[in-house]
C-alpha positions as CSV (number, residue, x, y, z in Angstrom):
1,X,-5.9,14.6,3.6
2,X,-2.9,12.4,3.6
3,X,-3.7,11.4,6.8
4,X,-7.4,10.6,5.9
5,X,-5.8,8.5,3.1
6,X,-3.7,6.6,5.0
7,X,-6.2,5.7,7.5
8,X,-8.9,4.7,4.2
9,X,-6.0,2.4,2.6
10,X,-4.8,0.9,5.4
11,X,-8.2,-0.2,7.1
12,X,-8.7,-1.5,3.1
13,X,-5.9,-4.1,2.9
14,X,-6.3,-4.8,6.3
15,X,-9.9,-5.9,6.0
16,X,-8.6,-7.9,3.1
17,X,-6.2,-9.8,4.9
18,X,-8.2,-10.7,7.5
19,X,-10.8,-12.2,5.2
20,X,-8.6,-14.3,4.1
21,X,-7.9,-15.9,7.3
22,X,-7.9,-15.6,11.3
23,X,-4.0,-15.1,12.0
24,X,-2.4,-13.6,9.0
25,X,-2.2,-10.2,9.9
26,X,1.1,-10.8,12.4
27,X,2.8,-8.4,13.7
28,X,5.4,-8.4,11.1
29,X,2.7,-8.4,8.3
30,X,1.4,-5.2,10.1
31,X,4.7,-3.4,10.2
32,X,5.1,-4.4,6.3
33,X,1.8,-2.6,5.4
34,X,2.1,0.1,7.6
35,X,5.4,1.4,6.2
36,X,4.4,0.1,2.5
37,X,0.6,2.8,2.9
38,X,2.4,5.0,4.2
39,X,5.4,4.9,1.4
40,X,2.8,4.9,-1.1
41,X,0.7,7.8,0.1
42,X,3.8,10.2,0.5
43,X,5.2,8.8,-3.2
44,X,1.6,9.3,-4.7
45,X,1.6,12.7,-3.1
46,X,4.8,14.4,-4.1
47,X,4.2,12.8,-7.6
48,X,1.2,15.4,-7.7
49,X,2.9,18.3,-6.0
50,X,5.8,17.9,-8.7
51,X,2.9,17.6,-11.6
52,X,2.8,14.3,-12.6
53,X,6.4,13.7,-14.3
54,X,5.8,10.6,-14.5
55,X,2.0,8.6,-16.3
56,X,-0.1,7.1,-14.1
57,X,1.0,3.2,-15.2
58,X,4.8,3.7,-14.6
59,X,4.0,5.3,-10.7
60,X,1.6,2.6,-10.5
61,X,4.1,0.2,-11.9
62,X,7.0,1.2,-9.9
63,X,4.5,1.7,-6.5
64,X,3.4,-2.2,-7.2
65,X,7.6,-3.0,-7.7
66,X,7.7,-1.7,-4.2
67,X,5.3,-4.1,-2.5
68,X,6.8,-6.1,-0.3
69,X,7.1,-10.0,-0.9
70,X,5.6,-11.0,2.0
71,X,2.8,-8.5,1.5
72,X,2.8,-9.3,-2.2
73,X,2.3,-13.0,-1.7
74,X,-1.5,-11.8,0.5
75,X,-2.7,-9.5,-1.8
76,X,-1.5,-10.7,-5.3
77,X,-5.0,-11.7,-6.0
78,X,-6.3,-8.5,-5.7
């Protein structure tokens, strides 16, 4: 499932980047949303296995604190 996630999310912001423009997805760009799906998939997940300490806005917050700049500055509009 997490897998299947990962995969879904990925594909996602990828697609988004891309609309916005031939070129933006470097290499570097790709590296940055690799690590950031797959940081936010494995967060998301143990946040449910250990139920939920935390509401939904403060992981969403502190996920959304951990966005890279550089990936920030591509999807801010989202």
């Amino acid at each position: 499932m997490i897998d299947y996630d990962y995969e879904c999310i990925y594909q996602f912001y990828k697609d988004v980047i891309h609309k916005k423009g031939d070129g933006l997805l470097t290499a570097e760009i790709d590296f940055l949303l690799r690590m950031y799906c797959y940081g936010s998939i494995y967060m998301t997940a143990e946040w449910t296995k250990h139920k939920m300490p935390l509401a939904p806005e403060e992981i969403t917050e502190r996920l959304l604190d951990a966005l890279p700049p550089k990936l920030f500055e591509l999807l801010k509009d989202l």
